[in-house]
C-alpha positions as CSV (number, residue, x, y, z in Angstrom):
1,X,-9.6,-37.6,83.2
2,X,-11.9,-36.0,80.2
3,X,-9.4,-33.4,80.0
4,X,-6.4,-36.3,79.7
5,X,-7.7,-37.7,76.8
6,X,-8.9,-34.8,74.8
7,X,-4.8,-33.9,75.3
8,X,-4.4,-37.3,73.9
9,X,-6.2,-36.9,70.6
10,X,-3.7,-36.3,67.9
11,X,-3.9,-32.4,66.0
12,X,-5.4,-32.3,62.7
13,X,-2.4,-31.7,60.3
14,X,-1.5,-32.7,57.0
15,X,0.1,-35.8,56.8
16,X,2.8,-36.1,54.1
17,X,3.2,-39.8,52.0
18,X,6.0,-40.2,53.7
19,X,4.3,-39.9,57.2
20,X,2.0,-42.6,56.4
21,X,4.3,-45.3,58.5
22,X,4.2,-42.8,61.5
23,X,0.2,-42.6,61.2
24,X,0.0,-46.5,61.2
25,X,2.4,-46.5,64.5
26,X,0.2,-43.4,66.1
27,X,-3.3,-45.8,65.6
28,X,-1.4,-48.9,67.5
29,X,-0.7,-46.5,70.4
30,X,-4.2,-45.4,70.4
31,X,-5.0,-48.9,70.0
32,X,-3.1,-49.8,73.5
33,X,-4.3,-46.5,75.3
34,X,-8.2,-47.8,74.1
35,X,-6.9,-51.5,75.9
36,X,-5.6,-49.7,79.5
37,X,-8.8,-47.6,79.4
38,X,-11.1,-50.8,79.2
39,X,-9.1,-51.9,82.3
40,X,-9.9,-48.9,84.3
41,X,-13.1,-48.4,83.4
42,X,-12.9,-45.6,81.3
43,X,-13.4,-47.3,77.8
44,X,-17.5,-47.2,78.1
45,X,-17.4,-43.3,77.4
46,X,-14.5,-43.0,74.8
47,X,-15.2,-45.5,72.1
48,X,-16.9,-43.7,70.0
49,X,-14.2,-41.0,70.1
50,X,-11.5,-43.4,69.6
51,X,-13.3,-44.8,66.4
52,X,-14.0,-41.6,65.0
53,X,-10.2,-40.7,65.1
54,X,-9.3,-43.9,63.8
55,X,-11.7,-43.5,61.0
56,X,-10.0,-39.9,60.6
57,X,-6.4,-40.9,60.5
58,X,-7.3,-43.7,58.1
59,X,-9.1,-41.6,55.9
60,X,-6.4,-39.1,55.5
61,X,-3.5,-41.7,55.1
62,X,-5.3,-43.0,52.2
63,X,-6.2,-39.9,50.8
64,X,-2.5,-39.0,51.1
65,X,-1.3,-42.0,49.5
66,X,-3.2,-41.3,46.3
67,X,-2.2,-39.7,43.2
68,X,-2.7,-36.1,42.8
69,X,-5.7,-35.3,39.8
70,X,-4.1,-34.6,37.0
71,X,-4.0,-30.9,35.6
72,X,-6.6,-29.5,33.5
73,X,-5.7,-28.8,30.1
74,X,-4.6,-26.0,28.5
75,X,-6.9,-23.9,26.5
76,X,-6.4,-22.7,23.4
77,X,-8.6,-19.7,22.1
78,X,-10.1,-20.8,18.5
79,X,-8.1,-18.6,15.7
80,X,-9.8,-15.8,14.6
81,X,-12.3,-15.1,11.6
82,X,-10.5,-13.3,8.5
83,X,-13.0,-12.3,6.1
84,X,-11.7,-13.3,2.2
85,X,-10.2,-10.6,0.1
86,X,-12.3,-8.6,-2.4
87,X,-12.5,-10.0,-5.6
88,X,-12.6,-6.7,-8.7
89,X,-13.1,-7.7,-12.2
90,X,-11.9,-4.7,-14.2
91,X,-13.6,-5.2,-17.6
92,X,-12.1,-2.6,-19.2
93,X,-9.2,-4.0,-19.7
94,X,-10.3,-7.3,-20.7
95,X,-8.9,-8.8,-23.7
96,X,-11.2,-8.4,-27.3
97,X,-13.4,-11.4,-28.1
98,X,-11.3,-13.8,-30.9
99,X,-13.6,-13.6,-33.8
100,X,-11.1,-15.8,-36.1
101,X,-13.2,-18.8,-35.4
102,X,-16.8,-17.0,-36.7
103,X,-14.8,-15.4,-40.0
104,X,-13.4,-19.3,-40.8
105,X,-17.4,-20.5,-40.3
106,X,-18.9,-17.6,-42.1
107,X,-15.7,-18.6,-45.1
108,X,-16.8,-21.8,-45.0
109,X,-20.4,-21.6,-45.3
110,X,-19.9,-19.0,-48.7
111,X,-18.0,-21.8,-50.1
112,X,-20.4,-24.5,-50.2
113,X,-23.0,-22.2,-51.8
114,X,-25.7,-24.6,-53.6
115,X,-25.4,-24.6,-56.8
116,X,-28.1,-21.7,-59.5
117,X,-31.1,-23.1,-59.7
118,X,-32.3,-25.0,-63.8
119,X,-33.2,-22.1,-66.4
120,X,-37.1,-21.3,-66.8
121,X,-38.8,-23.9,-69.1
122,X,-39.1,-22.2,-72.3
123,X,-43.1,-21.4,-73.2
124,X,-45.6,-23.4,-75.1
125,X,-46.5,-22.2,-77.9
126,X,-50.3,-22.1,-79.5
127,X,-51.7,-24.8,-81.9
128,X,-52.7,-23.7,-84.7
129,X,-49.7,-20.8,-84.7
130,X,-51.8,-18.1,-84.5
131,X,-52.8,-17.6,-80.9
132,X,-54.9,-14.5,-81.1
133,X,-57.2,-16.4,-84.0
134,X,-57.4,-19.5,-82.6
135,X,-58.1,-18.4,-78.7
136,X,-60.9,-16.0,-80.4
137,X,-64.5,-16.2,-79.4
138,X,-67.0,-17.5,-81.9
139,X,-70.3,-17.3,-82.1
140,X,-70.7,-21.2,-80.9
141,X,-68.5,-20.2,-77.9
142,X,-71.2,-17.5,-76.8
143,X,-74.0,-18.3,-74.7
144,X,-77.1,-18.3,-76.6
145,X,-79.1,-16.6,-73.7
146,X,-76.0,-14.4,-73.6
147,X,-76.6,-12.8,-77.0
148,X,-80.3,-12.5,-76.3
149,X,-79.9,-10.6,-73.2
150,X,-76.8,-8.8,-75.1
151,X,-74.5,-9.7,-72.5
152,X,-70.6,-8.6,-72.5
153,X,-67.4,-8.5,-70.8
154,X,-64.2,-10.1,-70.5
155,X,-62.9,-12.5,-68.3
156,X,-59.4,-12.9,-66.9
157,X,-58.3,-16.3,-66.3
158,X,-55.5,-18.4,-65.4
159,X,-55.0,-21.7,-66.9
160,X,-52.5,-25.1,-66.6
161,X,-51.2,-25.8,-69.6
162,X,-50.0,-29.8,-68.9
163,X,-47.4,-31.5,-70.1
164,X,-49.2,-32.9,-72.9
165,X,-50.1,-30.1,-74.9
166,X,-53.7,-30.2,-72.8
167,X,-55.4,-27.4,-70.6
168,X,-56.0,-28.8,-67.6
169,X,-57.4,-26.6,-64.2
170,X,-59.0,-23.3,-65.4
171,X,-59.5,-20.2,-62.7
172,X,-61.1,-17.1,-63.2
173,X,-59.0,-14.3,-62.1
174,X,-61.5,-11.2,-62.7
175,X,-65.4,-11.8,-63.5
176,X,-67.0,-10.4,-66.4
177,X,-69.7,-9.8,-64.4
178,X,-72.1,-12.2,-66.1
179,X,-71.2,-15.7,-64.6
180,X,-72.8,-17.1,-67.9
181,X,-70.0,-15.7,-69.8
182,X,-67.4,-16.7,-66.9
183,X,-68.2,-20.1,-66.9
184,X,-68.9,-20.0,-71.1
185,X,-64.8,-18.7,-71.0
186,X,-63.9,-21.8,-68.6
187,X,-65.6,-24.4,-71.1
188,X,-63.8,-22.6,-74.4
189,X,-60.6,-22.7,-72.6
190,X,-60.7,-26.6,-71.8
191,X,-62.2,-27.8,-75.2
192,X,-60.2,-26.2,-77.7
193,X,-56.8,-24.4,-76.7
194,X,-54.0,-26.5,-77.6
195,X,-50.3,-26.1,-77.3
196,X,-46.8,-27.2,-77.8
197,X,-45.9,-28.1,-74.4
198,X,-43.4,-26.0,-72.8
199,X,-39.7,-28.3,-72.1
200,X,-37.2,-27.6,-69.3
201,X,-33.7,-29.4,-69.4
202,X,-35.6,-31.0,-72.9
203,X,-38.0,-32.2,-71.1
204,X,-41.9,-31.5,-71.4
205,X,-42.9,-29.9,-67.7
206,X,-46.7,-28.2,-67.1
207,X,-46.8,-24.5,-66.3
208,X,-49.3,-21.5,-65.4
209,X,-50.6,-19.3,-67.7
210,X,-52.8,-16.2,-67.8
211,X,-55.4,-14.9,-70.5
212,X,-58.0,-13.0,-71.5
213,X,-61.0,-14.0,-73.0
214,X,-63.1,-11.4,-74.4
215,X,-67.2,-11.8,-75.0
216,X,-68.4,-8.7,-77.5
217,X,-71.2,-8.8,-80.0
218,X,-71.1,-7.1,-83.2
């Protein structure tokens, strides 16, 4: 009887969607073979066999009945790497620099020259006339300790002349070597050289001035 119903359990084979109607009539049959088993006796051994090809023939009708997966898709490869072309900068025969604009600058700029600068003021001139005579040392200009001691030398000095006619700073330029005598030369300068004031444009303007002034006993 074992034997019987191992013939009665169906083959394992692929069941096609459109076989799914011929699965559902197979499980009634085994349904009604499961029902004249129970009346014979049989049914206490078999159950779990007939649940397990139920559960199989169910399985596979629903797996059947589903859609297939769709496919994968297709691959494409990524496109290759080109490396970019070489760039060559050929200097040589690059075009010469336009140097119209510097030459229009460099025209422009000797056009608006400034204008010559005034003439030199014209000199002053001594007062009395006679400069040598009346820029002469005299015996009141000499240091009295000077002539003792027999001191000479002469001094070189510069000197403003102001706008006025007046001397204003005194400098000494080279010592005598007796700064008695330097400083006697400052004092002359300052208290008696006068002058005509020197003009420029007609107008009186100081200037700079250099001497001499010469210390010698007779």
């Amino acid at each position: 009887m074992a034997g019987t119903l191992q013939d009665l359990r169906p083959k394992q084979t692929k069941v096609k969607p459109k076989q799914s109607k011929s699965v559902v009539i197979a499980v009634v049959g085994l349904h009604a073979v499961f029902i004249w088993m129970l009346a014979s006796g049989l049914a206490g051994t078999t159950v779990e066999l007939i649940q397990n090809i139920d559960a199989a023939l169910i399985e596979e009708a629903v797996n059947e009945d589903a859609p297939p997966p769709p496919p994968p898709p297709d691959f494409e490869p990524p496109p290759p790497v080109v490396a970019p072309p070489e760039i060559t900068i050929d200097l040589t025969t690059a075009p010469p620099p336009d140097n119209s604009a510097i030459t229009n600058v460099t025209t422009e700029v000797q056009e608006e020259a400034p204008p010559p600068p005034p003439p030199p003021p014209t000199p002053p001139t001594c007062i009395p006339a006679n400069c040598e005579r009346a820029h002469a040392v005299t015996e009141r200009d000499y240091p009295p300790i000077s002539i003792r001691l027999q001191e000479q030398g002469t001094v070189r000095i510069r000197y403003q002349v102001t706008a006025t006619g007046e001397v204003g700073e005194v400098q000494v330029v080279a010592s005598s070597g007796s700064e008695r005598l330097d400083q006697a030369a400052m004092t002359m300068v300052q208290r008696r050289w006068r002058f005509e004031p020197a003009t420029q444009n007609g107008q009186p303007v100081a200037v700079w001035l250099q001497a001499a002034v010469v210390f010698q006993l007779r």
